[in-house]
N, C-alpha and C positions, 0 to 999 in steps of 0.2 A: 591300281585301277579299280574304281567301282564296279557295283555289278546293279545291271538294272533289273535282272532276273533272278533268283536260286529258284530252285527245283527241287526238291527232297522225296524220293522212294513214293513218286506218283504212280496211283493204279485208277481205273475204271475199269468196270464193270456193269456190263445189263442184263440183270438174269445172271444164267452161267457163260456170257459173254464174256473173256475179259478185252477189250479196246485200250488200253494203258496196262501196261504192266512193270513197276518197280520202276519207273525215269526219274534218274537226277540229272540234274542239267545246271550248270552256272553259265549266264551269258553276259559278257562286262558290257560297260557303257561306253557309246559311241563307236559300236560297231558294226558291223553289218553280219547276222549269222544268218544261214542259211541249215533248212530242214528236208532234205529229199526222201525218197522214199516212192514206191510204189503205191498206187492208189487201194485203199485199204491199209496202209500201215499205221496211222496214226498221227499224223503229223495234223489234220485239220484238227481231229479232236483233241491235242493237244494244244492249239490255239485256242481252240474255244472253252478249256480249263485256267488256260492264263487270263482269258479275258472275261474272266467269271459266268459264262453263258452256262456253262456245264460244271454242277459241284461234283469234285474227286468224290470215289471212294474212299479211298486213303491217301496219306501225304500232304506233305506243306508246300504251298504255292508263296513264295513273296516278290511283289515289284514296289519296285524304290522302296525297300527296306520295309513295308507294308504288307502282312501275311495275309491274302484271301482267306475271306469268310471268317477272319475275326477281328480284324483293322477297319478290313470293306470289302462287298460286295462284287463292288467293281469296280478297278483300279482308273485313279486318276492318273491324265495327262498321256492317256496312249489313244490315237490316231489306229482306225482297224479297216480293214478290207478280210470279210470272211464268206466264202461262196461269191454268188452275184449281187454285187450291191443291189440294196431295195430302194427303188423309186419311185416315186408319184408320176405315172405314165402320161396323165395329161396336161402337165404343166412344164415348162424349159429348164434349163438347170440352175437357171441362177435362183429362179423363185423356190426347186428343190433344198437347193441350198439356206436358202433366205429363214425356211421352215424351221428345218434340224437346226440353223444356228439360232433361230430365238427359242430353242427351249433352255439353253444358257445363260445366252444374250451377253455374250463374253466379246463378241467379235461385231463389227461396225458392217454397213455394206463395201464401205470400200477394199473393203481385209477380202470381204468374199471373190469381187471380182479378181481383184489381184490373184487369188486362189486358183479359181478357175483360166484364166489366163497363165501361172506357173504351169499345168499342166495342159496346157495347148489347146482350150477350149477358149470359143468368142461368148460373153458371159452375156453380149447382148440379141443373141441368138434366138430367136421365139421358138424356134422348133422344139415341139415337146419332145421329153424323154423318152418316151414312148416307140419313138420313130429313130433312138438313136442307133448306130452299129453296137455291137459288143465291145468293141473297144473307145468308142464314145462314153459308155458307160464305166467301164476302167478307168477312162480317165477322171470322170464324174466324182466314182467311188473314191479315188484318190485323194482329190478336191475336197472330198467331205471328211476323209482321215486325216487332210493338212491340216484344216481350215483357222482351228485353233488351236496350232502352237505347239501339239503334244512332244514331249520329250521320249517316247516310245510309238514306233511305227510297227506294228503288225498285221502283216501281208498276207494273202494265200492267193497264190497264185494270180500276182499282180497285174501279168505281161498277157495273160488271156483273151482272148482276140485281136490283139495290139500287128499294126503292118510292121515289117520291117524299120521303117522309120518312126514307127509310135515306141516299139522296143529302144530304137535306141535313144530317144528321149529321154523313157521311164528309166533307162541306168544312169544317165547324166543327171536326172531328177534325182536319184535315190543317191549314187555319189557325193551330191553336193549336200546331201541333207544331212551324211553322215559328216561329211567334214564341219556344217554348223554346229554337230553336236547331239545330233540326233542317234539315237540307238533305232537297227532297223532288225526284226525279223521275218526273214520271206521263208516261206514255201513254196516250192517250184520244181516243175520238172525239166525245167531248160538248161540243161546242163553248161549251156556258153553262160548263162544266167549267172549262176553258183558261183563259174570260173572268175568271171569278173568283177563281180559284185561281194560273193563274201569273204569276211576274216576269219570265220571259223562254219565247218560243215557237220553235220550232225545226221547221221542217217537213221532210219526207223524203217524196222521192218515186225511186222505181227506186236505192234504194242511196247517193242523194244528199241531202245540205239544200241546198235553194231556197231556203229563206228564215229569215232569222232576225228578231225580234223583240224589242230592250226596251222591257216596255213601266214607261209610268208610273205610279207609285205614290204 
């Protein structure tokens, strides 16, 4: 099995803060891993070191075999949701969409609505963004991490404001994307979340993993 991730003796630090301390991590391809952890431990800011947002102190970062900040910047072909997606509040979601995808200009209109349509939204909707629920915009944010194709999904806390029936949605969405081949990493506190969804669990507490998890499939 490939790996779409290694990790090597990651640290940050701010000031005398340390936020990462010493994380290796290998996460193979076409799975589903999930990162728990108490709010404060680390897991977002470890997102946001795989997706170049944030350069380590120390340590080597590589996706698909690509070492951050000396390959690239910021890794292709990965699909993110980090905190609450950012949107143009007075425009609908498709025309959101329509935006972020011509700075590519990889992907057609009809890819988009398809898009927004896979995750339960009507693409012909005028309602601006603006005016959506929380989980209107989860699923927005979604849409916008699908849109083009990525071979890496990374999630933080996907399922946030999601009703009972948007949850269960978002796990049949994320299932099937692993079974097309997709690698996914979530962050989450829903522990029925974790149960269902991933092959491997990883907990972080104060900057560290405690624990790791394969589980059986």
């Amino acid at each position: 099995m490939q790996n779409a991730i290694e990790i090597q003796n990651l640290s940050k630090k701010f000031g005398e803060t340390t936020v990462l301390d010493g994380i290796s991590l290998t996460l193979e391809k076409d799975k589903i891993h999930g990162l728990i952890g108490r709010n404060g431990s680390g897991k977002t800011m470890l997102l946001k070191c795989i997706c170049g947002f944030v350069i380590p102190s120390t340590g080597i970062i590589k996706v698909n075999d690509k070492q951050m900040g000396k390959d690239c910047d910021v890794p292709n072909n990965v699909g993110i949701i980090i905190e609450a997606p950012g949107f143009l509040p007075n425009y609908n979601g498709y025309t959101n969409l329509k935006f972020l995808a011509a700075i590519k200009n990889k992907i057609s209109k009809e890819q988009i609505v398809a898009v927004i349509e896979k995750v339960g939204l009507d693409p012909k909707s005028k309602k601006h963004v603006g005016k959506y629920s929380l989980g209107m915009r989860q699923r927005l944010g979604l849409a916008q991490a699908l849109m083009e194709e990525p071979d890496i999904l990374i999630l933080d806390e996907p399922m946030n404001g999601l009703d009972n029936q948007g949850v269960e949605d978002m796990r049949k969405l994320l299932l099937g994307l692993k079974d097309q081949g997709k690698t996914i990493i979530l962050a989450s506190h829903g522990k029925e979340d974790i149960a269902i969804l991933c092959d491997t669990v990883h907990e972080l507490d104060h900057g560290h993993i405690i624990n790791s998890i394969q589980k059986q499939k």
